[in-house]
TORKOL-409361 format. One record per residue (C-alpha): x, y, z; residue in three letters; chain. Coordinates in pm, 1 decimal. Each point is the difference from the previous one (the first is absolute). Example, Ala and Ser with C-alpha at 12.3 -4.5 7.8 and 13.67 -1.06 7.14 Angstrom:
BEGIN
<<1230.0,-450.0,780.0>,'Ala','A'>
<<137.0,344.0,-66.0>,'Ser','A'>
This chain:
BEGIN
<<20821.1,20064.2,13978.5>,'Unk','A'>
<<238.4,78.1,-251.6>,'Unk','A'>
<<391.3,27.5,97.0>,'Unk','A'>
<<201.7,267.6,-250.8>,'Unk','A'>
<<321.2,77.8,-52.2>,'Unk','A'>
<<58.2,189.1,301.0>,'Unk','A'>
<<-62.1,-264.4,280.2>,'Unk','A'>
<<170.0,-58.4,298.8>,'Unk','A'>
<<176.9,-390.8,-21.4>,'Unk','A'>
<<-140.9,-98.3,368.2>,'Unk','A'>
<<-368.8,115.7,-113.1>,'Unk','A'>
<<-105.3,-345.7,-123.8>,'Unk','A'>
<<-11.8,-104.8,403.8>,'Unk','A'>
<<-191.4,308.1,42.1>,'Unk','A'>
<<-233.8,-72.4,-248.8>,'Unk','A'>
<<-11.9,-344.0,132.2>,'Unk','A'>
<<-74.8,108.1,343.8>,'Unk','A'>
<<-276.1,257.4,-116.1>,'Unk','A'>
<<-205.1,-282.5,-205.1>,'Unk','A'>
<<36.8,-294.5,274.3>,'Unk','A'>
<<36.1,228.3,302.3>,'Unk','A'>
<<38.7,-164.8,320.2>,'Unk','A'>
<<-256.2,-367.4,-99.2>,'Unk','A'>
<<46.5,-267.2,178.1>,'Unk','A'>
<<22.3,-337.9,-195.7>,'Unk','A'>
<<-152.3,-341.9,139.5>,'Unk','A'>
<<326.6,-132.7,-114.5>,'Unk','A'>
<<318.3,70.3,-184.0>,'Unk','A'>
<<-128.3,-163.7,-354.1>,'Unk','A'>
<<-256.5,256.5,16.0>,'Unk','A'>
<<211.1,276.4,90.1>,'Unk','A'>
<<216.6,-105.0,-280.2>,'Unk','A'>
<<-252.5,-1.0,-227.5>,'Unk','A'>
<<-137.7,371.6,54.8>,'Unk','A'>
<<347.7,105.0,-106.9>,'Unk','A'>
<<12.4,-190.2,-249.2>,'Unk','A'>
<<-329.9,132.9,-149.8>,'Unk','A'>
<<87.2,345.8,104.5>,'Unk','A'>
<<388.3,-13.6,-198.0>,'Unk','A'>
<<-114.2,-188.0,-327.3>,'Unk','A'>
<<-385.5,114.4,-23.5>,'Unk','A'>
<<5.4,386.9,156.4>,'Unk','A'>
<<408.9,84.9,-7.2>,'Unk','A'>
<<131.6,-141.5,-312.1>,'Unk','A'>
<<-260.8,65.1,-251.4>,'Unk','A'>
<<9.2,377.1,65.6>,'Unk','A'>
<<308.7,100.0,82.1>,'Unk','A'>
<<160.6,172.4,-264.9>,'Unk','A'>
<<369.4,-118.7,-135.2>,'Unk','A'>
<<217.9,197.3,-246.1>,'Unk','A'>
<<76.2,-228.2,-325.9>,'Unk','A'>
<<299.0,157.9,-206.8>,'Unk','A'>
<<-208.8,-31.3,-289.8>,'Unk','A'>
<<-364.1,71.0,90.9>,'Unk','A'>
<<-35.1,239.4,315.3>,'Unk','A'>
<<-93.5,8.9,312.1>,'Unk','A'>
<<-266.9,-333.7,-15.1>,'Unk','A'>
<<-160.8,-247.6,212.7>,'Unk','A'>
<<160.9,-361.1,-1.1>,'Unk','A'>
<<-361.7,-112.9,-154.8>,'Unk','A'>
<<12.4,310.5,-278.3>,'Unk','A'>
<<382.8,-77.4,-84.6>,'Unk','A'>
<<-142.9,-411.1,-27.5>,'Unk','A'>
<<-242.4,96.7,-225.5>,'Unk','A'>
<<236.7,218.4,-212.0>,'Unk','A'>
<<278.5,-237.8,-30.1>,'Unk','A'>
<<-252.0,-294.0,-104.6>,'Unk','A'>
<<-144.2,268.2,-268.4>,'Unk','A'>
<<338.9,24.6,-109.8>,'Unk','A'>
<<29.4,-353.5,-53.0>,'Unk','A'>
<<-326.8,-67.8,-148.4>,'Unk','A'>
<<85.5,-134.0,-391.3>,'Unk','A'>
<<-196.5,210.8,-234.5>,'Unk','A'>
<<-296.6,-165.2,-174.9>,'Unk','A'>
């Protein structure tokens, strides 16, 4: 799943609804958790973000681009 330039702001619930669908949690820690995993492990790492200096990236791509950036030369 990879969100582009053209996506509708209230997707992310869709997408959100689509992965966890209707689960029921034991309890609200574990409920909790599932988004969590879903947001920082599934949503964040491949949505794509437009950087003014490198593009349309994912947060993890424009990471590893900035520290590249800032890596002193041997």
């Amino acid at each position: 799943m990879v969100l582009g330039h053209g996506h509708r702001p209230g997707s992310f619930f869709g997408l959100l609804k689509a992965e966890i669908g209707t689960t029921v949690w034991e309890s609200r820690e574990a409920a909790r958790a599932d988004v969590f995993r879903f947001i920082e492990v599934e949503y964040n790492r491949t949505r794509l973000r437009k950087h003014p200096e490198f593009g349309y990236l994912t947060p993890l791509e424009t990471r590893a681009r900035l520290q590249q950036d800032f890596t002193p030369a041997a």
